[in-house]
N, C-alpha and C positions, 0 to 999 in steps of 0.2 A: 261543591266539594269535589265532584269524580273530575274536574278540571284541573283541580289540585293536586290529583295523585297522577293522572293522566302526565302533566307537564315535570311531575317527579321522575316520573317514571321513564318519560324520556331524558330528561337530562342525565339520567344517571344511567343507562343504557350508554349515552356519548359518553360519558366520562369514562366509563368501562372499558367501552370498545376503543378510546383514546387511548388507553395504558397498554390493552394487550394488541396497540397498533405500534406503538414508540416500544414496546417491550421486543417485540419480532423485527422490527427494522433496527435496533441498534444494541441486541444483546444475543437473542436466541440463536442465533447459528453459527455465530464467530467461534471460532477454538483455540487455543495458544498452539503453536509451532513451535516446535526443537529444532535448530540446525545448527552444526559447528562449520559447515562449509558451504557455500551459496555457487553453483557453476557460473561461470562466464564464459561465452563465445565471443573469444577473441577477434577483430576483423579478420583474422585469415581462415577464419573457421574451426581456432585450436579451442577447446574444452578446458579451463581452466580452473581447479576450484579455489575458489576465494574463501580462504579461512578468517570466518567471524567468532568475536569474543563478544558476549557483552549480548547476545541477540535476544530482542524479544521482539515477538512477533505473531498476527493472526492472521487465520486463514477461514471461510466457509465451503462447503460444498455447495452451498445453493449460487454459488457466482463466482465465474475465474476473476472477478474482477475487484474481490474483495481482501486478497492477499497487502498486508502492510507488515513492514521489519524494520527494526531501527536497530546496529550493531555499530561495531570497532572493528578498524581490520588496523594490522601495521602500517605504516605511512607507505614504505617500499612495498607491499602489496597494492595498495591504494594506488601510487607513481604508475607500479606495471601495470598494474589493469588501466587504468587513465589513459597510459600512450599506448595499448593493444588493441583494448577494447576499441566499439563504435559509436561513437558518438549518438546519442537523442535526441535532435535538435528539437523533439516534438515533445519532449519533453512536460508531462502535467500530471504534477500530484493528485490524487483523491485525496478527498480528506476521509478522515478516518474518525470511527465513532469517539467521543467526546471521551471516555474512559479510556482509552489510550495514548496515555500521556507524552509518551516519546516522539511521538511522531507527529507534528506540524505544519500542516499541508501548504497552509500560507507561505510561512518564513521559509519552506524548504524550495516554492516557486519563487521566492524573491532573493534566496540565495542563487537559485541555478540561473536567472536572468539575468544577473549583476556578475559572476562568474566565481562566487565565493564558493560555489560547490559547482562541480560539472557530472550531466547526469550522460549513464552509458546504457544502450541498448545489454543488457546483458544475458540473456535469453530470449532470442526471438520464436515467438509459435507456441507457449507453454503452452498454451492450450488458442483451440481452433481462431484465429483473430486477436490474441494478445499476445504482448510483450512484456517479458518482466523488464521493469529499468533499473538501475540501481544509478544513485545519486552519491559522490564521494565526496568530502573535504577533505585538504589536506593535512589534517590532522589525525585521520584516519576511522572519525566517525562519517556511518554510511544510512540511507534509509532506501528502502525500496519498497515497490508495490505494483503491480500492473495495470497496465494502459492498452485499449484498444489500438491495432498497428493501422490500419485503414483495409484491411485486404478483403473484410467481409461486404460486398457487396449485393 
């Protein structure tokens, strides 16, 4: 019988420790983010803000690396920043927790490789080793999120 609660007891210990493990990696530290305007550094080094409608977006403190946004800008916003800005040829979405509907990680790397959406370096250095990218389509919906740039060595 103590074999029976023993092997209860562990199972249900994993299953415990399962949820408040899937609970901490895809819910507990994310925040939502307010922005009406997203900077870009233009290739000549100009500071640009790019006015987003439409933005929803998370951020954590526990990782630069966990920032995702999905917005609208105007098409002629979109153009300029497209022939200013600099290019990311390195371009690679994260994906993003499952409850964050907007944003795609797959279809957003198989638009930017096909050239349906072109992604721009738009903040380099946010923080020590990454890059924010922003990704545009010509229609004027945008997604962004950061990438390590390779400098930490």
């Amino acid at each position: 019988m103590s074999g029976k609660i023993m092997a209860t007891v562990i199972v249900l210990a994993t299953v415990i420790f399962g949820a408040f493990l899937w609970y901490f990696q895809t819910r507990a530290y994310y925040e939502p983010v307010a922005l009406s305007a997203l900077p870009v550094t233009l290739a000549d080094g100009t500071v640009i803000p790019l006015d987003v409608t439409d933005f929803e977006g998370i951020d954590a403190e526990t990782s630069p690396l966990r920032f995702r946004a999905c917005f609208s800008v105007a098409p002629e916003s979109a153009a300029r920043v497209l022939a200013g800005g600099r290019p990311a040829e390195d371009a690679a979405p994260l994906i993003a927790p499952g409850w964050f509907d907007c944003y795609d990680a797959f279809a957003l790397g198989a638009d930017i490789e096909t050239g349906a959406a072109q992604a721009i370096r738009a903040t380099p250095e946010i923080a020590r080793g990454v890059d924010r990218i922003i990704a545009l389509y010509p229609d004027g919906r945008g997604f962004a999120w950061h990438q390590l740039n390779g400098t930490l060595e």
